[in-house]
Structures are given as structure tokens and as C-alpha cells.
C-alpha positions in Angstrom: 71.3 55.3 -27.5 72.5 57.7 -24.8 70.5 58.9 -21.9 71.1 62.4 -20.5 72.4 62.7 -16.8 69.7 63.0 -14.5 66.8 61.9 -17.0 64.9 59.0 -15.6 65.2 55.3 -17.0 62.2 53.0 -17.7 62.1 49.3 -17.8 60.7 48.1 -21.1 59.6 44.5 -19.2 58.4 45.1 -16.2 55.8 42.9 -14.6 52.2 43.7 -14.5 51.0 44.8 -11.1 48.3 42.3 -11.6 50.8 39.4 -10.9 52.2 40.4 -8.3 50.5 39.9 -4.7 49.9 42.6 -2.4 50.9 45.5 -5.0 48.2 48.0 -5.5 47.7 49.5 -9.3 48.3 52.7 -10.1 44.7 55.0 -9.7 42.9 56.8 -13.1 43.9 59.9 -11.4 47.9 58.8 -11.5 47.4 57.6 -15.1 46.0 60.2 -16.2 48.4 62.5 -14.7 51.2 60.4 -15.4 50.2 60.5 -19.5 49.9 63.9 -19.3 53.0 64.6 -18.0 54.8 62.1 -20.6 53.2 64.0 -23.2 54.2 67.4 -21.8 57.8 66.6 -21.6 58.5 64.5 -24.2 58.7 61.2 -22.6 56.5 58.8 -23.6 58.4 55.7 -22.4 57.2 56.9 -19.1 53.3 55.7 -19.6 53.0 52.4 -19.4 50.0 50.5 -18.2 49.6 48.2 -14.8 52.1 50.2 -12.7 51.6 50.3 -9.1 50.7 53.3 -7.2 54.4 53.4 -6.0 55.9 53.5 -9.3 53.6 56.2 -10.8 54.3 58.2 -8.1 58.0 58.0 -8.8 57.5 58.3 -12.6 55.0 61.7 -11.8 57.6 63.2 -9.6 60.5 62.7 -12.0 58.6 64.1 -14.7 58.0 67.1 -12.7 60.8 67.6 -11.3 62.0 67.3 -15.4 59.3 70.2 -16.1 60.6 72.4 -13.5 64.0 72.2 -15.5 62.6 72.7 -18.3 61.3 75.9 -17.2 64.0 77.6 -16.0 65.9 79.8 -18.2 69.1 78.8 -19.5 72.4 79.4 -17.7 74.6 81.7 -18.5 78.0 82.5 -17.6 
């Protein structure tokens, strides 16, 4: 399966936040954000459960950043 340029990968395996020392999880607000986003753009690989804070942060700017695209009309030449 190909991924378009610029779309953001996920790691299907990644390790629980809760096993690893000094990470802080992700907040309800960034999971509930975070879902929402997913939803919105179609990319539900991006929810997953026990991320840090760090990570969700990436994952919610990445999915924004995809919304903003989204949104723009298309180019013409």
C-alpha cells in the first residue's frame, strides 16, 4: 500500500507510554482532539491509545496541517 507524499506515517507497535519512564501520556483534551481530527480527515490510524503528550502533539499538528490542505481549492493551471 502506497502512502501519499507529505501524509504522515504511524507505527502500528509502538510502546505504551506506560512502560516507559519519565514519558508523560497524552491529556483527555489531546485524545479527544486527536480522535476528532482522525475522524475529520480520514485517518484513523492516527488514534491510538497511550501516546505521550509529545507524540499527540505531532499527530494533532499533522492532521491539521492535513485539514488546512484539504481546504484549499484545487490548483489550477
Amino acid at each position: 500500500m502506497q502512502q501519499k507524499k507529505g501524509a504522515p506515517e504511524y507505527q502500528e507497535n509502538q510502546q505504551l507510554v506506560a512502560e516507559v519512564p519519565g514519558v508523560e501520556p497524552m491529556t483527555g483534551a489531546q485524545a479527544s482532539n486527536l480522535k476528532s481530527l482522525a475522524e475529520e480527515v480520514q485517518e484513523p490510524g492516527a488514534y491510538q491509545q497511550g501516546l505521550s503528550k509529545r507524540e499527540a502533539s505531532r499527530r494533532i499538528e499533522a492532521l491539521m496541517e492535513k485539514q488546512r490542505l484539504d481546504d484549499l481549492p484545487p490548483h489550477t493551471d
